[in-house]
C-alpha positions, 0 to 999 in steps of 0.5 A: 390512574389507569382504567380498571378492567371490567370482569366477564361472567363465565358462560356454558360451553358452546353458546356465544357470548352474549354482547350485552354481557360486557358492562362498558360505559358509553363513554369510553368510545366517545372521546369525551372527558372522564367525569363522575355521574350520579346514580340519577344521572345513570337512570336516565340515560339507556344502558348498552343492555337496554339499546341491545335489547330494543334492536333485537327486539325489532329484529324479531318483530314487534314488542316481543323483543321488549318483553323478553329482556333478560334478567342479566340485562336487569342486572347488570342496570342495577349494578351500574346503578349500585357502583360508581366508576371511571371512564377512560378518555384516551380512546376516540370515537370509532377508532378500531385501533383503540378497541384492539388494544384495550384488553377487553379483545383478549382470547377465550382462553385468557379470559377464562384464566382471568376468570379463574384467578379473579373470581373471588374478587366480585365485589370490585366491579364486574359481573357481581354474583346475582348476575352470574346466578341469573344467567346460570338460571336462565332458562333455555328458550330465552337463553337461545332467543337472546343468543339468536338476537345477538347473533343477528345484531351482530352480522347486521350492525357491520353495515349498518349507520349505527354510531361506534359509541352505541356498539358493543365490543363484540359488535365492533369486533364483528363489524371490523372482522366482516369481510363484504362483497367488493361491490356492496355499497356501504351506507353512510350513517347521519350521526356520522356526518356522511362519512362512510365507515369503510372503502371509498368515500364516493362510490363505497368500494373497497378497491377498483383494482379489477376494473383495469382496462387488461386483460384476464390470463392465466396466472402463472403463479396459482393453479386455476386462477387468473390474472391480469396483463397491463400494456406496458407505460412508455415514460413521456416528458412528464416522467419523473425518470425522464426528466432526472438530472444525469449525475455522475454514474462512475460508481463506487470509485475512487476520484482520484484514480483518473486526476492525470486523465481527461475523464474521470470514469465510465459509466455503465455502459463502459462509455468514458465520462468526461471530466467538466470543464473547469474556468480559471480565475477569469471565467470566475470574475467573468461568472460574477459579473453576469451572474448576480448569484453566482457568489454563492458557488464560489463563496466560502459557503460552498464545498466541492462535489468530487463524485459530480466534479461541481461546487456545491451550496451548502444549506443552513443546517450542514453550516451549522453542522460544521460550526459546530464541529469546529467549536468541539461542540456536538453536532445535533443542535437538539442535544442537551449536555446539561439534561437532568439524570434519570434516576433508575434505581433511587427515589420513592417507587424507584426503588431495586427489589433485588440487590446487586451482588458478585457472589458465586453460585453456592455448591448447593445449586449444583446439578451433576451431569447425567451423561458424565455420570454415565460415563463414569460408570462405564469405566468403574464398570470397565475397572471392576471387569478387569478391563481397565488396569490402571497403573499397568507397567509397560511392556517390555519390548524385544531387544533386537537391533538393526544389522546394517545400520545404526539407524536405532542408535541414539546419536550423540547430543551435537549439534554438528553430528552427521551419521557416517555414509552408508556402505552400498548395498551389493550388487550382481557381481556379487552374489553367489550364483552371478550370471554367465557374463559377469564371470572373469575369463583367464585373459580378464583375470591375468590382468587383474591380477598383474594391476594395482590394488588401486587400479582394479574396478573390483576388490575381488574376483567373481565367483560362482557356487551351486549353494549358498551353503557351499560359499567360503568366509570373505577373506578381506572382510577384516581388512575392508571394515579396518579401513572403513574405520580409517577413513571415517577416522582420518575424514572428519565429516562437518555439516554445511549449511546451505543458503537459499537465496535467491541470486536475483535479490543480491543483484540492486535493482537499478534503472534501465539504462534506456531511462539514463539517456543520453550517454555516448554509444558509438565512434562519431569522429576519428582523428588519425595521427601520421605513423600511428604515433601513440597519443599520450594526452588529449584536451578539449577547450572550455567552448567545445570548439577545439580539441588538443592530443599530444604524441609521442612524435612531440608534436602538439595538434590541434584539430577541428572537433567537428570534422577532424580537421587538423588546424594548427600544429607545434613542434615542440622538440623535446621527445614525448608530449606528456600532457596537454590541458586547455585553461577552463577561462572562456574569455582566454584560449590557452593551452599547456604542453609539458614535456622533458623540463619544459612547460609550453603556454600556447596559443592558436590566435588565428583560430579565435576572435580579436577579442578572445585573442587580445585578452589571451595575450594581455594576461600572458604577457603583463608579468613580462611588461612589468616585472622580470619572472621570478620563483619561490620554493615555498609558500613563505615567499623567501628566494632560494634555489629556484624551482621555475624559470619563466622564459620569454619565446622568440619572436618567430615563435611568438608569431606560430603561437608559442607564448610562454615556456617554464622551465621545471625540474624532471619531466612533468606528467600532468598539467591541471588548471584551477577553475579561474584560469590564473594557477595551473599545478604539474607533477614531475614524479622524478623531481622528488621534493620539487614534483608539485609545483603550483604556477600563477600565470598572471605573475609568473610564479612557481611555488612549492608547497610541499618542503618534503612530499609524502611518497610518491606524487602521482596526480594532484587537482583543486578543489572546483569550489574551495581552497582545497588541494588534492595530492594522490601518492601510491596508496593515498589522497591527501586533502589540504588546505591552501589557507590554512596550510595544513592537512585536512583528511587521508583518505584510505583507498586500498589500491596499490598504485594509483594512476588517475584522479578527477572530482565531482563538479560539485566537489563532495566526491571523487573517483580514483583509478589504480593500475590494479585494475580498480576505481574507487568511489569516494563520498568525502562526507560519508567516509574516508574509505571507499563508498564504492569499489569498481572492477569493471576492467580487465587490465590497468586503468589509465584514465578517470574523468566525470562530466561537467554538466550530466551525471556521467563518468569513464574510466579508460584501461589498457583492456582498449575499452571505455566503460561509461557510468551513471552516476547521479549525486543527490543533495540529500545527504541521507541519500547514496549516490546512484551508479549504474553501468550504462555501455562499453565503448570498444575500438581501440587497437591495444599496441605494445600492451597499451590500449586507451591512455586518456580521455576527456568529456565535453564541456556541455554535450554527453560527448567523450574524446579519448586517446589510445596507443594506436594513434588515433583520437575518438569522439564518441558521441549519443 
């Protein structure tokens, strides 16, 4: 039960409260426990008014203050006497902070409201009515006696030793209120144990703040005061800011900025702040060996500090912080999930007084606007004046329109409508009264009357009037308006809708080519032919050693790759060399020519090792020492009409290299070899049905695939992996498969004449170079249509090659230039392939309208070796 508020009496105006007036129990400041006393037990002991009255009595001298105890101060003994109360335990002894909050410390003004709301209530506790009547009959030489008592009570109980139990409130208040001299010593009470009240507990002084060693200066804050000015500290070893560990002062920055980086920020001083150095495994084991605590940092307990770059222990509390983020469970080890639901609005004295309802407020609580009431009677005023009226009909505008134009006129609901050109307004030349010199002189006006109607710069001729009024009616007017309207007639006009685009952002973003590297850039070796013969083909063998050209002279050479040097030469005496192609076996150095009907296996033996030179010549001649050569028209294998004829050479041209010679039909243009070595395929365009052969050299067959080719064959290759078996006609590329003997897929190229063909290393695209002056791109698992169409060249393409080993294609024209490509081929299906121009290569002389005839890479290096008509052969080199 909370303690009742005791009353106050009501006082005259401008006397002091009397501090024996408030009834409190000596109780309530001690700190004891509540008990109930008897009416004896409140006789005996001194009241508040009783203590009061005996210390202002000693202020005044002598037994006079006895004597004069007031009649309130009877009265109220004999309320406490008549009336039981409680006391409140939960203030402590001298604890000012208790006073303040009790109601007791309330205003003047508040107490006289109290006094006015509960002054029926007397009988409750309080002042009761005998005593307000006492003190309002109290004459005034004793009221200003005890008023005089109280003041002097007051202003010395401050500093007094009197204990905080035997005071009365206002005491207290005054005692806490007071301010004292910094230098007045403050005595220290025996009930109080030594303890002073206030200040210091040696020296009794509120602060030593002006006793410091500075010295007094004016201040610069308040006018006429002074301050104090302190030598400034120097911070020594013992300083806190001296001895601070210098952690990590990068800032608010993210770490991960400087990972490639050997420091990992800069401090404020913008000096770079080093990464720590990091052991690796060893040092660790190395760190628990010699350290018996050093498990700690690389136990699992410990998480890494990225700001300070350095494992960090980390303490029971945030270990359990996270178990307990794991376990789903909250993270406050003090929450209880299970705690007992307030009740707010249910149970006994809970319960609402004012019910809970949606309804919308009722019109009857409406209160209109006065501003908007005004306003309205503004405009029923406006309205009644005649100011205002409402439903007023528009008024009319004047019919008037516009004599040289037509802008006024509603154009027609077209989305292409376009107004007709406007007539230029006229000119000087035109006017009535035109200067001197625009006027037409008798030679200027013969001649425009002896010119065309179509010929003349002016429709009429210049005249001259004094007056506007003296100016003739234009006599062609009609007929100028009749072909306006003809022209705008016969000349339908269209909206064109302009694009603003950007030519920048329709070009692809592509690579540098600097960031390509390395691609051939210039002419590093150039192989002269005698007489300028025009070279047809070109090869280089599998190890990159050797390179063969084949010239119209029909001599095969083979010349030294490094410094041009002719080393071995055949003649082979049947007009034009029409293709030369080295076998892509390492172990073997074989070489074909084709010519006029004839397919020439050659070998330089005296240019390679015994070794090399032994296993060449076993797998060219083991189908002789075994069996005689033999030929089959398809691939069934029945005999019929031979297709092929192995041939065994002379001895004499046996010794100068000259191994083996097939005999086809029509004249071979093209020789290509399957990645083993053992079958090489021809093209004899003029051999119709027999233009593909496909030769096995290590039993010395030729098979005809095809009983009836589709078109005309123009170059055929093998697939670098699979059994496939690719045959470009005009128009088309035919893949098939040798197992399975059928077709796989056509793919549409939209050129009109194919001249080249070559295929990806890794065998899933193919380029395709026609004499209409194209190269197609083809991704054989996108789609049978061209993924990219090149047109680079200025005239017919001869030649298409991809390189073995980097990701690069040429392409060779009769314009004499090489144009080198980039073109990167990605594993990921979902991506495009990458081609991007790198360089052109010029040095060819065009001849007879032939430029460059052939080319081919180098088997490991960004080498390329190309054939042109002027005789030469180039190594173009990075």
């Amino acid at each position: 039960m909370p303690p009742k508020r005791s009353q106050t009496a009501p006082r005259s105006a401008g006397s002091k409260r009397n501090p024996a007036s408030k009834a409190t129990p000596s109780t309530a400041v001690s700190g004891k426990p509540a008990v109930k006393r008897s009416r004896d037990d409140d006789r005996d002991a001194p009241s508040h008014g009783d203590e009061v009255s005996l210390f202002a009595g000693k202020i005044n001298g002598g037994d006079n203050g006895k004597g004069k105890k007031s009649a309130v101060t009877a009265e109220v003994e004999e309320d406490e006497d008549d009336e039981e109360f409680e006391i409140d335990t939960g203030s402590s002894n001298g604890d000012l902070e208790d006073f303040l909050d009790r109601d007791a410390l309330e205003s003047p003004a508040d107490d006289e409201d109290e006094e006015d709301e509960e002054g029926d209530d007397d009988d409750e506790e309080g002042y009761n009515t005998s005593d307000i009547e006492a003190m309002e009959n109290a004459s005034g030489d004793e009221q200003d006696d005890f008023d005089d008592a109280s003041s002097v009570a007051s202003s010395s109980i401050a500093p007094s030793t009197m204990p905080d139990s035997n005071l009365t409130l206002d005491q207290l208040i005054a005692r806490h209120s007071y301010k004292p001299d910094e230098n007045f010593d403050i005595h220290v009470s025996q009930a109080t144990g030594g303890r002073p009240l206030v200040g210091d507990a040696l020296t009794g002084k509120f602060s030593n703040a002006k006793e410091g060693t500075g010295k007094l200066v004016p201040s610069k804050f308040v006018k006429g005061a002074m301050m104090r000015e302190y030598d400034d500290i120097e911070a020594g070893y013992g300083s806190e800011s001296s001895t601070e560990e210098n952690t990590n002062t990068i800032g608010n920055v993210p770490i991960e900025w400087y990972d490639d980086l050997p420091h990992i920020g800069y401090d404020v001083s913008g000096r770079k702040i080093m990464r720590p150095a990091k052991g690796d495994e060893l040092d660790k084991f190395l760190a628990t060996v010699e350290d018996p605590d050093s498990w700690q940092v690389l136990s699992p307990t410990t998480a890494e500090d990225k700001l300070l770059q350095k494992q960090v222990q980390l303490s029971d509390k945030e270990l359990d912080i996270i178990r307990r983020l794991q376990n789903a469970e909250n993270p406050d080890a003090d929450f209880d999930p299970y705690q007992e639901t307030i009740e707010w609005f249910t149970g006994k004295g809970n319960e609402m007084t004012m019910p809970l309802s949606a309804a919308p407020e009722p019109k009857r609580r409406f209160v209109p606007s006065k501003w908007e009431h005004k306003k309205v009677m503004k405009i029923v005023k406006a309205i009644r004046e005649g100011r205002i009226v409402p439903n007023r009909p528009a008024a009319e505008k004047p019919k008037v329109y516009g004599i040289w134009s037509n802008d006024d006129v509603e154009n027609p609901p077209h989305a292409m409508y376009m107004p007709a050109p406007q007539i230029p307004p006229p000119r000087t030349v035109e006017s009535y009264n035109p200067p001197e010199e625009y006027l037409f002189d008798e030679g200027e006006k013969r001649e425009w009357e002896q010119q065309e109607k179509e010929d003349r710069k002016l429709d009429f001729m210049p005249q001259k009037h004094d007056a506007l009024r003296h100016v003739p009616g234009y006599e062609n007017f009609v007929q100028e308006r009749f072909e306006r309207c003809l022209d705008l007639y016969l000349a339908p006009r269209t909206r064109k809708v302009k694009l603003n685009i950007d030519p920048e952002s329709l070009v692809p973003k592509l690579p540098s080519p600097k960031e390509l590297r390395p691609f051939p850039t210039n002419c590093a070796v150039q192989y002269r032919h005698p007489a300028n013969s025009r070279v047809r083909c070109v090869s280089v063998d599998a190890r990159g050693e050797w390179v063969a050209s084949g010239s119209e002279d029909g001599i095969v050479r083979v010349w030294d790759l490094g410094n041009g040097r002719e080393v071995w030469r055949w003649n082979l005496k049947g007009g034009p060399v029409q293709a030369v192609e080295w076998s892509p076996n390492k172990e073997e150095c074989i070489l074909s020519a084709a010519v006029a009907g004839r397919i020439y296996l050659l070998a330089p033996l005296a240019l390679i090792s015994p070794h090399v030179a032994q296993t060449t010549l076993t797998h060219l001649n083991t189908a002789f020492s075994s069996s005689s050569a033999s030929s089959t028209n398809n691939i069934s294998g029945k005999p019929q009409v031979p297709d092929a004829k192995w041939v065994r050479p002379s001895e004499d041209e046996r010794d100068r290299g000259m191994m083996v010679i097939v005999e086809v039909q029509g004249t071979p243009k093209q020789v290509t070899w399957h990645r083993k070595g053992d079958y090489f395929a021809t093209v004899a365009v003029d051999a119709a049905n027999k233009s593909v052969l496909i030769h096995q050299l290590s039993k010395h067959q030729t098979q005809s695939p095809f009983k009836r080719t589709k078109g005309s064959v123009q170059r055929v290759a093998f697939h670098p992996h699979k059994p496939h078996f690719f045959v470009a006609t005009q128009r088309y590329v035919r893949i098939y498969d040798l197992v399975g003997q059928q077709l796989l897929k056509t793919l549409m190229t939209g050129l009109k004449w194919i001249s080249s063909m070559d295929i990806h290393p890794l065998g899933d695209n193919l380029i395709v170079g026609s004499y209409d002056k194209k190269l197609c791109w083809f991704d054989l698992d996108l789609s049978t249509k061209p993924y990219k169409t090149l047109r680079y060249h200025t005239k017919a393409l001869r030649s298409v090659a991809y390189h073995r080993a980097y990701p690069l294609f040429a392409s060779a024209s009769d314009d004499g230039s090489i144009h080198i490509f980039h073109g990167t081929v990605y594993t990921d299906l979902m991506q495009n392939p990458l081609i991007v121009p790198l360089k052109v290569l010029r040095g060819h002389q065009i001849k007879d309208g032939l430029g460059v005839l052939d080319l081919r890479w180098h088997p490991t290096k960004p080498w390329l070796i190309s054939s042109g008509a002027d005789g030469e052969v180039r190594l173009w080199s990075s």
